[in-house]
N, C-alpha and C positions, 0 to 999 in steps of 0.2 A: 928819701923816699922809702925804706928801707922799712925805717923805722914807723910812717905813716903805716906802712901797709900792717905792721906786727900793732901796732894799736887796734886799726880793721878788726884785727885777729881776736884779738886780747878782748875784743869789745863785744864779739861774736861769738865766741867763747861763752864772756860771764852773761851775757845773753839768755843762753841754752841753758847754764847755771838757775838763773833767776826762775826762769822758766817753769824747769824740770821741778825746782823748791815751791813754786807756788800751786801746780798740778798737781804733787803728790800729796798722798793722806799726811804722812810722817815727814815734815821736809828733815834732810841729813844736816845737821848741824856743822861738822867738816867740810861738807861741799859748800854751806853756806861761806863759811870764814872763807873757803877760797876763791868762794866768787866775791866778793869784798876787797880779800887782796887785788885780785887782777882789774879790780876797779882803780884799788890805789897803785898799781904799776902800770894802766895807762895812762894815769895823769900825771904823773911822773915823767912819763917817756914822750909826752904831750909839751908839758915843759921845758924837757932836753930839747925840743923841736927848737919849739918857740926861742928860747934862750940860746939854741946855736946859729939860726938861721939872724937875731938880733945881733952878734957878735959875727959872722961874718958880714951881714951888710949894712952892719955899721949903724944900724935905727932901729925901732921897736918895729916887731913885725908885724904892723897893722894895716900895711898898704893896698895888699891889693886882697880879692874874694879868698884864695887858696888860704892865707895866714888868719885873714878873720873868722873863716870858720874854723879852723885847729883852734884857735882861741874863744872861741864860743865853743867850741867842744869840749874845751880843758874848763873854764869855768860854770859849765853846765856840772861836768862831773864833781867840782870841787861845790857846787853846791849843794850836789847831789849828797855825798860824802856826809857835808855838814846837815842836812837833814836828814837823814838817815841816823846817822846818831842822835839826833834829837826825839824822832817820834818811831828809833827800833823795830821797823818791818820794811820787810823786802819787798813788799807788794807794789811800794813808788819805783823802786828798781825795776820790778818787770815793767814798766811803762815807760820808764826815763830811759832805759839805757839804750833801747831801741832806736827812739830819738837820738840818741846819740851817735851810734852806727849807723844810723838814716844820714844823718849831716855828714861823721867820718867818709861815708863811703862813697857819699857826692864829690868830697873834697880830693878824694883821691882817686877816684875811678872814673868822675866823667868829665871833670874838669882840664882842658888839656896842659898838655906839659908848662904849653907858653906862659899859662895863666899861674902855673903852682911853681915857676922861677920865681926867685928875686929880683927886682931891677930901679933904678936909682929913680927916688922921689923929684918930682917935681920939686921947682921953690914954692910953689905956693904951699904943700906939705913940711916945707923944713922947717918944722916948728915944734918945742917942744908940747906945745898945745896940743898935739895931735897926739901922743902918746896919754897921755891926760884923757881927753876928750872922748876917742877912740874907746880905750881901753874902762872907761866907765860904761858905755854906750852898752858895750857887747855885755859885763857885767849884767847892769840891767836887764838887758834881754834874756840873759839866764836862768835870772830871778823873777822875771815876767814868764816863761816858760816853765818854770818851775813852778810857782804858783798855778797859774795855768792847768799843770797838768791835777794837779794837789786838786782843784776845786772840782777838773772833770771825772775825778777819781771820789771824791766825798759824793759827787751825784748819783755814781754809778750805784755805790755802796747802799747809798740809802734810799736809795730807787727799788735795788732789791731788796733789803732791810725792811720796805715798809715805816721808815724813821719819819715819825712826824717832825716837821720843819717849824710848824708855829710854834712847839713850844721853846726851840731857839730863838724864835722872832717875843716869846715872855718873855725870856731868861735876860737878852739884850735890853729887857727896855726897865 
């Protein structure tokens, strides 16, 4: 719980980061790189969640709301991550990472305790299908969310931009 709540933090933090870098005239290129870092050490510590909560109860932690949202948080971020290196601006950060402490903070602040314990699968769950199946499910959703956000963000842009759209609709055909 500890550790959820310092991710909260961490999340809330490069937040105010992203933020602050898209507001200002000159963004700080040091604040940037550390709001970057504290993206890549909550997903890290996202991870440790995941992977110790997997190792004391013994199965992939995909059972119950409290683990599948740390895991749709972790691979939202690790998409995040990988796009962001891909198309170099922080501008998807100030939208994504939101999202992200919108979800962390459901997960752990209103969720009750009962529900963010561990406690022993069903048989009808004991399967390694479930880690498989699961664990691609919430992928997906990540990368559906992510696109998602990408497409409501190219509107916005070119909504104010004034960017004509048919001649994407040439260039495609």
């Amino acid at each position: 719980r500890v550790f959820s709540n310092l991710v909260f933090g961490i999340l809330f933090f490069s937040m105010i980061i992203y933020w602050f870098n898209l507001f200002v005239a000159t963004p700080n290129l040091k604040l940037d790189k550390f709001g970057q870092f504290s993206i890549y050490i909550a997903n890290i510590l996202i991870f440790l969640i995941l992977g110790l909560r997997w190792i004391t109860s013994g199965y992939f932690p995909l059972s119950n709301l409290y683990e599948s949202l740390l895991f749709l948080t972790w691979a939202l971020l690790a998409v995040y991550l990988y796009v962001e290196k891909q198309i170099r601006t922080k501008l998807f950060g100030a939208i994504l990472i939101p999202l992200t402490l919108l979800i962390c903070g459901f997960s752990n602040l209103t969720l009750p305790l009962e529900m963010q314990k561990s406690s022993p699968l069903v048989p009808a769950l004991q399967s390694n299908w479930l880690m498989m199946h699961v664990s691609m499910m919430m992928i997906s959703y990540a990368t559906l969310l992510t696109g998602s956000l990408l497409c409501i963000l190219f509107l916005v842009i070119s909504n104010s931009f004034n960017i004509d759209l048919n001649i994407l609709k040439k260039l495609s055909t």
